[in-house]
C-alpha positions, -999 to 999 in steps of 0.1 A, spaced: -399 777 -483 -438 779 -483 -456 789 -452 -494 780 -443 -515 803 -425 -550 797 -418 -574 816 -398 -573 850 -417 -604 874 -420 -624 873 -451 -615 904 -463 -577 902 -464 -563 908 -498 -527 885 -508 -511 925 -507 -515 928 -467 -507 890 -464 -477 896 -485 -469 932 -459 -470 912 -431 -442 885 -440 -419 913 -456 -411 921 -420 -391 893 -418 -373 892 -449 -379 885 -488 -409 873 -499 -414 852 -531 -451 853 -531 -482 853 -506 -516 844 -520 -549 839 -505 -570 807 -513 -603 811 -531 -625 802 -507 -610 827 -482 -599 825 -448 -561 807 -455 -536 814 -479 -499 805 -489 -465 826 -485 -431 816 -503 -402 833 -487 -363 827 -503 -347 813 -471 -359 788 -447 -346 808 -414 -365 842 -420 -395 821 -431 -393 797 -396 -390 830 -378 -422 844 -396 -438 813 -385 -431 816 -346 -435 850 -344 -469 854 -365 -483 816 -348 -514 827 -323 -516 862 -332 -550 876 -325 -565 888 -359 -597 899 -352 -606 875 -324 -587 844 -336 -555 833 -333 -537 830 -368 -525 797 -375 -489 793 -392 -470 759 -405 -435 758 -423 -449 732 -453 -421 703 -459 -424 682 -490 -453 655 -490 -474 678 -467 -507 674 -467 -511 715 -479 -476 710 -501 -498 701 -534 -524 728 -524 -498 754 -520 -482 744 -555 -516 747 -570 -523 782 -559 -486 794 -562 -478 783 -601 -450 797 -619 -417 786 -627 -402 788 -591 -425 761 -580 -407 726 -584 -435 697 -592 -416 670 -601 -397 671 -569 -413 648 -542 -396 637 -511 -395 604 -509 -398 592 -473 -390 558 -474 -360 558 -457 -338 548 -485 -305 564 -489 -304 541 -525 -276 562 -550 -266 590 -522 -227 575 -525 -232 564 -487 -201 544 -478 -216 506 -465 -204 480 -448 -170 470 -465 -163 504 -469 -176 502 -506 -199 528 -521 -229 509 -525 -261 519 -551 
């Protein structure tokens, strides 16, 4: 699950953004974007990295509050986050779709037939 956090200080390296999510469990990956100031972390499970999030959200970091977002599929940071992450464990072709189709899930319909 990737996390976004913004507000970091200019000098922070992807190693002490990467220190302070190990707290909370395994982390995949934490990298800072290039133009400083953010960066991305990729933790295994969803729960320790929802519990980074709410514990990390509005701590003070050198005067300003860090901000922190769980990232869901179609996210406005999602493709941003891919970009800077790479590698094999990143899954591009997988978009959600959010148009409320259930289309091929085996849903039972009206008739009680599987419908496509």
């Amino acid at each position: 699950m990737q996390i976004y956090v913004g507000n970091l200080p200019a000098e922070f390296t992807d190693a002490e953004l990467k220190s302070m999510f190990e707290a909370f469990g395994d982390v995949r990956s934490a990298v800072i974007g290039k133009e400083k100031g953010y960066g991305f972390v990729e933790m295994h499970k969803a729960s320790e990295a929802r519990a980074a999030a709410n514990e990390l959200r509005g701590k003070d970091m050198q005067g300003q509050p860090l901000r922190v977002k769980v990232l869901k599929p179609g996210d406005e940071f999602h493709k941003h986050a891919q970009a800077l992450h790479g590698g094999p464990h990143v899954k591009s072709d997988q978009q959600f779709r959010g148009d409320g189709t259930y289309r091929g899930s085996g849903a039972i319909r009206r008739g009680g037939k599987r419908g496509s």
